[in-house]
C-alpha positions as CSV (number, residue, x, y, z in Angstrom):
1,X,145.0,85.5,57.3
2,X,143.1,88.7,56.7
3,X,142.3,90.8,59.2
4,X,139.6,94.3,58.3
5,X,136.5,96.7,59.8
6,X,133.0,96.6,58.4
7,X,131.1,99.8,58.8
8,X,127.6,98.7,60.1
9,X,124.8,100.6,62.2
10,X,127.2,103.8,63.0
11,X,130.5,101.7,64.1
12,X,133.0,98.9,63.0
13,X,132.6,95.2,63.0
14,X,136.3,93.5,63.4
15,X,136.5,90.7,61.3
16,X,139.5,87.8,60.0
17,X,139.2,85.6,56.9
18,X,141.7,83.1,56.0
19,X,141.5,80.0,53.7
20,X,139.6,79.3,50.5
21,X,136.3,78.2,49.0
22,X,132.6,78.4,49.9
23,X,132.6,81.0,52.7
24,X,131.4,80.1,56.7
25,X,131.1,83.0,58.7
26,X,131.1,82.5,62.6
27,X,129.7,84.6,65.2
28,X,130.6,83.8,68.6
29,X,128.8,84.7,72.0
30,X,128.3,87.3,74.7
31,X,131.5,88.0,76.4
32,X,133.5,86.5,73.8
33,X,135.1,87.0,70.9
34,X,136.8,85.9,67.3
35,X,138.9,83.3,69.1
36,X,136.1,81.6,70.8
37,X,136.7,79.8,67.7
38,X,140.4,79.5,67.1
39,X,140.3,75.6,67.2
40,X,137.4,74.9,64.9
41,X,139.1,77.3,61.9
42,X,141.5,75.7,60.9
43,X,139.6,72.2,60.3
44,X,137.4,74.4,58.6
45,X,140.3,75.6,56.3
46,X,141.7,72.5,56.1
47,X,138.5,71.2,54.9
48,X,138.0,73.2,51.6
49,X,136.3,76.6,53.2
50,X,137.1,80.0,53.3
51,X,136.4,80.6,56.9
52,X,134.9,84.1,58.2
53,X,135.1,85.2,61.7
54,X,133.6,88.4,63.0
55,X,133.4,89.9,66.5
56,X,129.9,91.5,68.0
57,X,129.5,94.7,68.3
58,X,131.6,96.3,71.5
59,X,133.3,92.6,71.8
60,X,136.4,92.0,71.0
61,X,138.0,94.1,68.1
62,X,134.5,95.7,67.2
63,X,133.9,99.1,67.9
64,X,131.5,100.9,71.2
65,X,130.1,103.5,69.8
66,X,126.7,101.7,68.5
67,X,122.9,103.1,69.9
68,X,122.1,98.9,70.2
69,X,123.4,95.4,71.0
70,X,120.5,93.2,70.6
71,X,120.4,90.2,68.3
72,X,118.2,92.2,65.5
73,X,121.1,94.7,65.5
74,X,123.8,91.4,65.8
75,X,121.9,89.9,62.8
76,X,121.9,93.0,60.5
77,X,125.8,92.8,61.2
78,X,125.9,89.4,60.1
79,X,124.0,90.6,56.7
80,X,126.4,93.6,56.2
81,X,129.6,91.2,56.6
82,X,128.1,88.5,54.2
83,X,127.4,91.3,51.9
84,X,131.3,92.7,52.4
85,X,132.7,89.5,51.9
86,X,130.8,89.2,48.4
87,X,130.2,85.5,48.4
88,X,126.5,84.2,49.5
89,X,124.6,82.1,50.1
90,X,127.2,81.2,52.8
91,X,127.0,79.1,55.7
92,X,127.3,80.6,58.9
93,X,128.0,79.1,62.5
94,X,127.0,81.2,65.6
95,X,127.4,80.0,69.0
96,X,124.6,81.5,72.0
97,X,124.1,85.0,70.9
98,X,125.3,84.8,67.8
99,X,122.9,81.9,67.3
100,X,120.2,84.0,68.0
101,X,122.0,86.8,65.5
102,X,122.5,84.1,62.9
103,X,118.5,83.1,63.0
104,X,117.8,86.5,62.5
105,X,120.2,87.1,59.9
106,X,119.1,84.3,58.3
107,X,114.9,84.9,58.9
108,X,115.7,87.9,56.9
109,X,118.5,87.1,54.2
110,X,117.5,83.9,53.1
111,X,118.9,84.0,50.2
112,X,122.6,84.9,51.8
113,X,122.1,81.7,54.4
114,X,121.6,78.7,53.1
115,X,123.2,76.7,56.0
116,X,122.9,77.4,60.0
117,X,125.0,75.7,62.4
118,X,123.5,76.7,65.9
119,X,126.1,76.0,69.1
120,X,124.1,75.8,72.4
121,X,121.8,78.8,70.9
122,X,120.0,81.1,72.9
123,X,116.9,81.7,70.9
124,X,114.8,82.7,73.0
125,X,114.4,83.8,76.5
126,X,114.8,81.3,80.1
127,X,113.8,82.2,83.5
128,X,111.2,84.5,85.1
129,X,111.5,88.3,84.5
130,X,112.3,89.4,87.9
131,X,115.3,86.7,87.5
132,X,116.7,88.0,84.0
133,X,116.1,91.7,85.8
134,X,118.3,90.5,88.9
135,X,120.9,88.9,86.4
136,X,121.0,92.7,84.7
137,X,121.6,94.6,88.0
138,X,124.5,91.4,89.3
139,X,126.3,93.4,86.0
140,X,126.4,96.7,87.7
141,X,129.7,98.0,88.6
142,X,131.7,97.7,90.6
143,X,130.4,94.0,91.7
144,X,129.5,93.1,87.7
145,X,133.1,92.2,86.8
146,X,133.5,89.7,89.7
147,X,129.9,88.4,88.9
148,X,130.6,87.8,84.9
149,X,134.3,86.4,86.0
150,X,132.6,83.6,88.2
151,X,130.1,82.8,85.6
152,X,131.5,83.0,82.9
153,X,134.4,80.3,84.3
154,X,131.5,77.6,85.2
155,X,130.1,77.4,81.8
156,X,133.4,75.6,80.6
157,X,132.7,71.4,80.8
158,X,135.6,68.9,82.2
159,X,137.2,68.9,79.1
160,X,139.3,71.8,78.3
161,X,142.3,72.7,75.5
162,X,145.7,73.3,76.5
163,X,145.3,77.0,76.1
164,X,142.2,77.6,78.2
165,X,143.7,79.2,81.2
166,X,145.2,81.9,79.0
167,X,142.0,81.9,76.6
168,X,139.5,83.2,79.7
169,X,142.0,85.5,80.7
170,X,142.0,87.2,77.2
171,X,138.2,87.4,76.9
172,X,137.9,88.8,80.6
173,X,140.5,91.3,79.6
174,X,139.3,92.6,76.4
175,X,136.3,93.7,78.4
176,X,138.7,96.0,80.9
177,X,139.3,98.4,77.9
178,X,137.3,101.3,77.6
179,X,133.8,101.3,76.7
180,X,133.8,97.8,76.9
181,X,132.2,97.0,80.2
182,X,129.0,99.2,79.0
183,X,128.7,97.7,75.9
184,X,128.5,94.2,77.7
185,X,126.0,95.4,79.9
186,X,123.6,96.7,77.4
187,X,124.5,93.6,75.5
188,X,123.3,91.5,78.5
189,X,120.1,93.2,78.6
190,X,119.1,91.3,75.5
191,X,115.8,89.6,75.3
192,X,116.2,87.3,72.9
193,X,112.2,87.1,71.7
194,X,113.3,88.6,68.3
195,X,115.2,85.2,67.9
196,X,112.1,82.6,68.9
197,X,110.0,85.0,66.6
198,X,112.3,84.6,63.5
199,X,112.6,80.7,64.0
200,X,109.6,79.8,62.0
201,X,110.8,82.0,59.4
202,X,114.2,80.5,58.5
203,X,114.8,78.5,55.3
204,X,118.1,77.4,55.5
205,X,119.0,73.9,56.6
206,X,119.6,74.0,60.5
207,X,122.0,72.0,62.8
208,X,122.0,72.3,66.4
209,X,124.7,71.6,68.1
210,X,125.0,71.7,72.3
211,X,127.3,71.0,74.5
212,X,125.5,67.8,77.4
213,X,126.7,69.8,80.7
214,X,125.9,73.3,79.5
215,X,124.9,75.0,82.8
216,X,122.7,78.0,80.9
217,X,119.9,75.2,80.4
218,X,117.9,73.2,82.9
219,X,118.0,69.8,79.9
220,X,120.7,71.0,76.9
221,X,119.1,67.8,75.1
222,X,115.3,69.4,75.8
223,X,116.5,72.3,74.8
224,X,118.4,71.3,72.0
225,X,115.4,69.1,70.6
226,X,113.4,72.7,71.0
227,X,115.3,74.4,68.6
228,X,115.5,71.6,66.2
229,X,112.4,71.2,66.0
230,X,111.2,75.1,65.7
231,X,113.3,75.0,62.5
232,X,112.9,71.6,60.9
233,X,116.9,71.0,61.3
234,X,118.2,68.3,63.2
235,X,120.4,67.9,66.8
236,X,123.7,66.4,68.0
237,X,125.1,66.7,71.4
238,X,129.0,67.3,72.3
239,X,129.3,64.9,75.5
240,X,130.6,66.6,78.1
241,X,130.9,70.4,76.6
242,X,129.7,73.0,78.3
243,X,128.5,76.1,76.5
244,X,131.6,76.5,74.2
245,X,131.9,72.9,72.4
246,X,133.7,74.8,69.5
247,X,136.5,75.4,71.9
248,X,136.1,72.9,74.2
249,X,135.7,69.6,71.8
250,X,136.6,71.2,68.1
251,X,137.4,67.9,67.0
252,X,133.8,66.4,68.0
253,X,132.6,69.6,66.4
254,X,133.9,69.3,63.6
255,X,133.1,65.9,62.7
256,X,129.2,66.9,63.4
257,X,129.6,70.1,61.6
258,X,131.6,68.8,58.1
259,X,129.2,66.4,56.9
260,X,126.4,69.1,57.4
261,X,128.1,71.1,55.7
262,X,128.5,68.9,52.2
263,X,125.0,67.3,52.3
């Protein structure tokens, strides 16, 4: 495993690439970071790929000194790592944000993208304005903490690795360092219209996945069948999963994900 910092939009992108072979790069979420995806690399690997990971920007190993946290800025990321790792078109597998990141990314570079792997994406915006504005100012110190700590735990389904407990307690402690928190607070203010705009404009070969009990959507299938549809890809559901299937149900994942993958 190889671990190294991409300069991109005035800061550094942490990012770990291990294995061999046509190159997958996977962006995780809001509020997480690289090991949202610790159990799906190594069937990756295992599998024939040389498998990318990066973290968004003020997550995780990334740097907080950036002027935006958006999905435009998250998708120009994407473009500079791709470009770094010198081996495109790749695939690329982002899960919630970094769906909406990878769309972008891939709206833009289509010839760096030529496969996208959506996990329970948020491409585009839910609720009424005055609810994402209350959402926004539940973040606000000193309450936001508590707030993100409670939600963040529901969006887990019933079945759950051995390591979870200790996973959630990471990723709720990586945001306690400094600069973190505000980084995670501008990143929550994201509208995610950028995303539903680039849909219509992506040419790689889409596959949605989504976990059944995700809690962010009223119907994960309706929703699901959405963003299928916006991008001529397909749709398979992880019963069960909540809003992390990669974590949750890597094996199910996998199997949805490999054969995509080789068509």
């Amino acid at each position: 495993m190889k671990s190294f910092n991409v300069s991109s939009g005035g800061g550094r992108i942490a990012v770990t690439v291990e294995g061999s072979g046509p190159v997958v790069l996977c962006v995780p979420g809001m509020g997480e970071s690289r090991a949202s995806f610790r159990h799906l690399v190594p069937g990756l690997v295992t599998a024939g790929y040389q498998v990318a990971v990066m973290d968004l920007r003020g997550h995780g190993g990334s740097s907080t000194e950036f002027d935006s946290y958006d999905d435009v800025a998250a998708g120009t990321d994407i473009a500079t790592v791709l470009a770094a790792l010198g081996h495109t078109p790749a695939a690329l597998i982002g899960n919630s944000m970094g769906a909406a990141a990878g769309v972008v990314a891939a709206a833009e570079n289509p010839d760096a993208i030529n496969r996208l792997v959506l996990i329970d994406p948020f491409v585009r915006d839910h609720g009424s304005t005055a609810t994402r504005m209350f959402m926004r100012l539940a973040l606000v110190r000193p309450w936001g903490p508590m707030v993100w700590r409670t939600y963040y735990r529901s969006l887990f389904g019933a079945v759950r690795p051995d390591d979870h407990e200790s996973h959630v307690a990471h990723a709720l402690d990586l945001l306690k360092r400094p600069g973190r928190w505000r980084a995670f607070q501008k990143t929550a203010r994201t509208s995610h219209a950028p995303a539903q705009a680039a849909l219509p404009n992506v040419k790689a070969e889409v596959l949605v996945i989504m976990g059944s009990k995700d809690p962010d959507f009223s119907s994960p299938e309706a929703e699901a069948a959405w963003v299928a549809e916006a991008v001529g890809g397909s749709y398979e559901m992880i019963e069960g999963a909540g809003h992390y299937p990669m974590g949750e149900q890597p094996e199910a994942v996998l199997n949805a994900i490999l054969p995509f993958l080789r068509r």
